[in-house]
C-alpha positions in Angstrom: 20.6 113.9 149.2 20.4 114.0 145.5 23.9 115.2 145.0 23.6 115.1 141.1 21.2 118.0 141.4 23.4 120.5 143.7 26.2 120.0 142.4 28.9 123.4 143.1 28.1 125.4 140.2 31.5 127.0 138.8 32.0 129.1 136.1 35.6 130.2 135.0 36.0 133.4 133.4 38.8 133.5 131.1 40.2 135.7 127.5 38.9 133.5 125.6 39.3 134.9 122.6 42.9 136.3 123.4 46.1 133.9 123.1 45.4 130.6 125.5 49.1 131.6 126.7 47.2 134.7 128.3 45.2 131.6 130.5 46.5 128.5 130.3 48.5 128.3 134.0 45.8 130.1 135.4 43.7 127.3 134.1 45.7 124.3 135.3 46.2 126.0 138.5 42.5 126.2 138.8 42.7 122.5 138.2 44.5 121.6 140.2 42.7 122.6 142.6 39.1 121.6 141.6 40.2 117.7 140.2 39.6 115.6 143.2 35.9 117.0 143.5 35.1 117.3 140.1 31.6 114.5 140.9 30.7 117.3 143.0 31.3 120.2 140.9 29.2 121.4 137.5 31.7 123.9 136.1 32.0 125.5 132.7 34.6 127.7 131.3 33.4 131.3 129.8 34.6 134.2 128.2 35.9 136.9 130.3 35.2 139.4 127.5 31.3 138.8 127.1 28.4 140.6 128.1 27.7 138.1 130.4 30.9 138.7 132.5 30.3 142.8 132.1 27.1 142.0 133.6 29.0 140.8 136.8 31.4 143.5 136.7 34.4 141.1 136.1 37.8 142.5 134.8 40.1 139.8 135.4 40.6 136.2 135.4 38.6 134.3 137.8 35.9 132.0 139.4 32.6 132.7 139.8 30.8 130.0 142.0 27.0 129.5 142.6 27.0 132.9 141.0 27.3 135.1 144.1 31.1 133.9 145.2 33.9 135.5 143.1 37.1 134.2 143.6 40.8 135.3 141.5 43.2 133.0 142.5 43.9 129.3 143.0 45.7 129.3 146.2 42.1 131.2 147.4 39.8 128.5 145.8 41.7 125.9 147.4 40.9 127.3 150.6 37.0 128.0 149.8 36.7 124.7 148.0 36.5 122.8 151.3 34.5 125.3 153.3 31.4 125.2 150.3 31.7 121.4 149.5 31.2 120.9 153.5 28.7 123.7 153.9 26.8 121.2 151.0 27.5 118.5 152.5 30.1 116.5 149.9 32.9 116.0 152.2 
C-alpha cells in the first residue's frame, strides 16, 4: 500500500486571527497527540472563522479528519487516532 497517498487527512480549526493565547494549548494538546504518527498524517491548520469552516457548521475549536470526522478535544483524538490509523492500516 502506497501510504504516501492516504495519508489521515486532518485539518485543525482554530481563531486564527484572534490572540494565539485563545489556541495555543489547544494546539500543543492536539500535538501531543498526533506527533508519533505525523508519516501517517497530512494535516493543516485553518481558520476557525472562514467560510470554509461556516460551511461545516463549526463553532468551536477542533479537528476535522478526512472531512466527515469532527472531533473537539485531545483526550477524544487520542482515542480515535488509533481506531482510523488501524482501520487504514498504519499501525
Amino acid at each position: 500500500m502506497d501510504h504516501s497517498t492516504s495519508k489521515l487527512k486532518m485539518d485543525i480549526y482554530v481563531p486564527l486571527d484572534a490572540c494565539p493565547c485563545e489556541w495555543d494549548k489547544f494546539m500543543n494538546r492536539i500535538f501531543q497527540v498526533i506527533t508519533p504518527y505525523l508519516k501517517y498524517i497530512d494535516y493543516d491548520t485553518k481558520n476557525l472563522n472562514s467560510d470554509e469552516a461556516r460551511n461545516l457548521n463549526l463553532h468551536n475549536k477542533c479537528i476535522v479528519i478526512d472531512r466527515r470526522i469532527i472531533i473537539t478535544a485531545s483526550y477524544l483524538l487520542k482515542k480515535e487516532l488509533q481506531n482510523l490509523l488501524k482501520e487504514k492500516g498504519f499501525i
